[in-house]
Structure formats: C-alpha cells, structure tokens
C-alpha positions in Angstrom: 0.0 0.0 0.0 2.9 2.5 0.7 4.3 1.9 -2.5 1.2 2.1 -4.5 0.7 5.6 -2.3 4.0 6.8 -3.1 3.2 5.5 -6.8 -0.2 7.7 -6.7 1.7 10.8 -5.3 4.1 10.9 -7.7 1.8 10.5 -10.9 -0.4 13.5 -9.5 2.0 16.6 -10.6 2.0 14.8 -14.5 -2.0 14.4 -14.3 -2.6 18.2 -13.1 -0.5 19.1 -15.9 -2.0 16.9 -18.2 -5.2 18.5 -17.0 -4.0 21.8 -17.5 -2.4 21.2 -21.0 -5.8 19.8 -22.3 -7.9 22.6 -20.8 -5.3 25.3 -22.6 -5.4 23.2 -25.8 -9.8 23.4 -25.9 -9.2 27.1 -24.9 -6.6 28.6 -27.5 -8.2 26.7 -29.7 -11.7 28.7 -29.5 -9.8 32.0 -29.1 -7.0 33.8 -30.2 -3.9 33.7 -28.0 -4.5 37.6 -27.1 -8.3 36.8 -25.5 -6.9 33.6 -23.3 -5.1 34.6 -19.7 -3.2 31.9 -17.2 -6.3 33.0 -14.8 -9.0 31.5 -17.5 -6.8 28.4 -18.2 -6.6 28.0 -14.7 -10.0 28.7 -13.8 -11.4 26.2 -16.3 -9.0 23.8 -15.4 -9.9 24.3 -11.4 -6.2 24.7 -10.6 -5.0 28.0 -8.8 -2.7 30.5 -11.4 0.4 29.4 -9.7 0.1 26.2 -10.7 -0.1 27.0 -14.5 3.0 29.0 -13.5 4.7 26.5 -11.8 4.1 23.9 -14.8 4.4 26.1 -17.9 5.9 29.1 -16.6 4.6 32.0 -18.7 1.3 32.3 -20.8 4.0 32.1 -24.2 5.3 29.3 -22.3 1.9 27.8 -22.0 0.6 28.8 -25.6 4.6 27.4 -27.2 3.6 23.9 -25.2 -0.3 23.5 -26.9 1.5 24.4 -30.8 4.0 21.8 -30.3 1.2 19.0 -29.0 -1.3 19.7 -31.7 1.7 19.2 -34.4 3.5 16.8 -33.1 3.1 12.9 -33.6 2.4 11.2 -30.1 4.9 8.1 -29.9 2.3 5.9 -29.5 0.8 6.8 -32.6 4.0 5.8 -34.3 4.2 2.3 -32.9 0.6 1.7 -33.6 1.9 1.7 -38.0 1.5 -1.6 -39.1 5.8 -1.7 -40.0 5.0 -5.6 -41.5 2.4 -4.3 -43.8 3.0 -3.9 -47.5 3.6 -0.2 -48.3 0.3 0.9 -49.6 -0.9 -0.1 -46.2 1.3 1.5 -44.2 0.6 4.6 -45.8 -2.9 4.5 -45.7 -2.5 4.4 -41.9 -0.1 7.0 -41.8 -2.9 8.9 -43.7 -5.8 7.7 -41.5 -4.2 8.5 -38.1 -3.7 11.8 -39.4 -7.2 12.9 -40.9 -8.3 11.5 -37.5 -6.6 13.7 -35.1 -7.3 16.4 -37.4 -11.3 15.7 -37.5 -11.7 14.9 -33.7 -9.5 18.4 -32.6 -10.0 20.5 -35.9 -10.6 23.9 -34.0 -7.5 23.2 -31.5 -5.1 21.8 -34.9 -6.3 24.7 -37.0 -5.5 27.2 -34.2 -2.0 26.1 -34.3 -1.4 25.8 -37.7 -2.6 29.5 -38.1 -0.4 30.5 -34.7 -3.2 31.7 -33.5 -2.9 35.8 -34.1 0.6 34.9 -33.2 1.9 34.3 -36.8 5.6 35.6 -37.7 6.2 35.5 -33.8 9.7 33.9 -34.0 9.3 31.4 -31.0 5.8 30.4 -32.3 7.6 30.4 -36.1 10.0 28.4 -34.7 7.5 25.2 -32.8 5.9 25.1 -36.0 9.1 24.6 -37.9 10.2 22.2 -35.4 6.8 20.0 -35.4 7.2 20.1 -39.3 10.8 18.8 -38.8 9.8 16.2 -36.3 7.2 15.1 -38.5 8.8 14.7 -41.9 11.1 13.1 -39.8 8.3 10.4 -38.7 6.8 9.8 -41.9 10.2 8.5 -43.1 10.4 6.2 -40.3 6.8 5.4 -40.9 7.5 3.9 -44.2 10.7 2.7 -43.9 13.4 5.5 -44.5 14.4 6.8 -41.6 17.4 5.6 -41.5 20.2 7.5 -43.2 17.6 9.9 -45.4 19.4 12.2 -47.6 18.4 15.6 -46.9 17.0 16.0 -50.2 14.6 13.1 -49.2 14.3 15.1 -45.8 13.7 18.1 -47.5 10.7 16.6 -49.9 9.1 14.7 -46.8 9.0 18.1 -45.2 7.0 19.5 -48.3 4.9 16.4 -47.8 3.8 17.7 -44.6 3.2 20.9 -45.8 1.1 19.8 -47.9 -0.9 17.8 -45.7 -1.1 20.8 -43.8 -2.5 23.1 -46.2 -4.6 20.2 -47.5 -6.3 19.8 -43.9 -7.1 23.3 -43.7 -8.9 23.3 -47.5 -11.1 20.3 -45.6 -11.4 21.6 -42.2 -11.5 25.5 -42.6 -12.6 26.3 -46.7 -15.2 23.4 -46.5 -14.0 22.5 -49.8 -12.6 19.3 -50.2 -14.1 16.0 -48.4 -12.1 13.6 -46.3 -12.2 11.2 -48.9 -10.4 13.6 -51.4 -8.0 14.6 -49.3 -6.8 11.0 -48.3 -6.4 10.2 -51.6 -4.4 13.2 -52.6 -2.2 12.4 -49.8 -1.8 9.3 -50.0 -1.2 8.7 -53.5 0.9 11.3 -53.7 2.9 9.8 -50.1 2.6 6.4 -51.9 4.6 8.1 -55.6 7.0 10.1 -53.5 8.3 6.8 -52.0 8.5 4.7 -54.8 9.4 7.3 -57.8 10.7 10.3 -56.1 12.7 9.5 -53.1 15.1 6.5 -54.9 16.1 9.4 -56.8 17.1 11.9 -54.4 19.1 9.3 -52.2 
C-alpha cells in the first residue's frame, strides 16, 4: 500500500498538468492567443494560477507547449503503423491517423497551424518549424526510411507535410474538399514520392 501511495503521489503533478495542458489546448483553440489569460486556463482547469505557472511558466510558455502538441506525432501513434504491412498499407494508416486527429480536434489543430494571431512570432515560427521537422522526420520512419535519409529526401518529406497541412485546412477550414479527397491526394501522392521520387534523391 505505501508503495502504491507513493506510486499515486508521484503521478499527480503529470495528471494536473495533463489536466491543465488539455484545458489550454480546448481554450486557444476557440480563441486567439491575445483573448486567453493563465487565470482563465486555470480557472477552467480548477487549478490555482500558480500552478499554471509553476508547470508552464509563462502564458508564451503555455501557448509554445499547446503548438507543439497539436503538431507533433504522439509516440504511440507511431508504434501503432503496421511496419510488416505492404507499403500501400502503411501509408494508408499514416494517412488515416492523421485525418483522425485532425477531424476529432479540428478547431484546436487549425488554431496552431494559423499560430493563432501569433503568426511571424519567432518562438511560435520556430514550434511550427520544429513539429514540421519532427514530423517529416516520422513519416520517413513510418514507411521505412528513416534511417540515413538524404536531406534532399528530408527536405521533400518536409514539403509532404506541408502539404498535408495546407490540405487539412482546404477540408477543415474552406469546406471544400471532403475527407475522402484529401486521403487520396495524400496518400497517392505519399505512396509516388516513396516509390518514384525518393530512390532518386538518395
């Protein structure tokens, strides 16, 4: 019992700021960064303002910390690709996972692909480029190249994500592409880049 109480004590701090990361996340994505405060995020989260201090440090701190979860693959997402699957499969769950997360937290994602009022801000700037880095990075792995990728081939799976970034937005914001186009634009065009494009650029 004392160790499972010791066990409990020490998972608390990462839950409260799990807590307070999720309630910042639901709230910077339904306003811009200049109408959210510490003192709401708190508030809705039931914490007191120190604590989002004492976690996040400042409300850039805070704001930095919900970009680079919206954009950033979860490991476990990663480890859920089916890596003894033929190609076309593994691709179409790359794509999959990704129209998912997109769909179930489309105001939240869209928020932090637009920066939120906060575009051109150099730290902001920066998360994004990071995410995108981290994520070209993962959908190399994803499909077999992550090992030893030229940076051409690092450089055209960033423009990948791009353009499944720009391609979310035309589905989730403009209203004018379904999800069905979208997945197969991206993953034929994931699917070409692998077999066609990348053996070229090695």
């Amino acid at each position: 019992m004392h160790v499972e109480a010791s066990r409990r004590r020490r998972m608390e701090p990462d839950t409260r700021r799990g807590e307070i990361l999720t309630v910042a996340v639901r709230l910077f994505g339904r306003r811009p960064y200049s109408d959210v405060s510490t003192t709401d995020v708190a508030r809705a989260a039931g914490v007191a303002r120190g604590l989002v201090n004492h976690y996040f440090g400042t409300k850039k701190d805070l704001y930095l910390e919900v970009v680079r979860i919206m954009l950033t693959v979860p490991a476990v997402a990663l480890e859920q690709i089916p890596r003894d699957e033929p190609l076309e499969q593994r691709v179409d769950a790359i794509v999959n996972w990704f129209l998912d997360v997109v769909s179930r937290h489309s105001t939240s994602w869209l928020a932090a692909v637009n920066a939120g009022g906060m575009a051109g801000d150099a730290q902001v700037d920066a998360v994004i480029a990071e995410a995108i880095d981290v994520a070209a990075d993962d959908v190399l792995d994803a499909v077999g190249l992550g090992d030893g990728a030229s940076e051409a081939v690092r450089g055209m799976a960033r423009s990948y994500v791009g353009l499944a970034v720009f391609t979310g937005r035309e589905w989730l914001q403009r209203g004018v592409l379904s999800r069905d186009q979208v997945h197969a634009l991206l993953a034929t065009t994931l699917l070409t880049l692998v077999e066609q494009v990348f053996p070229q650029a090695r």
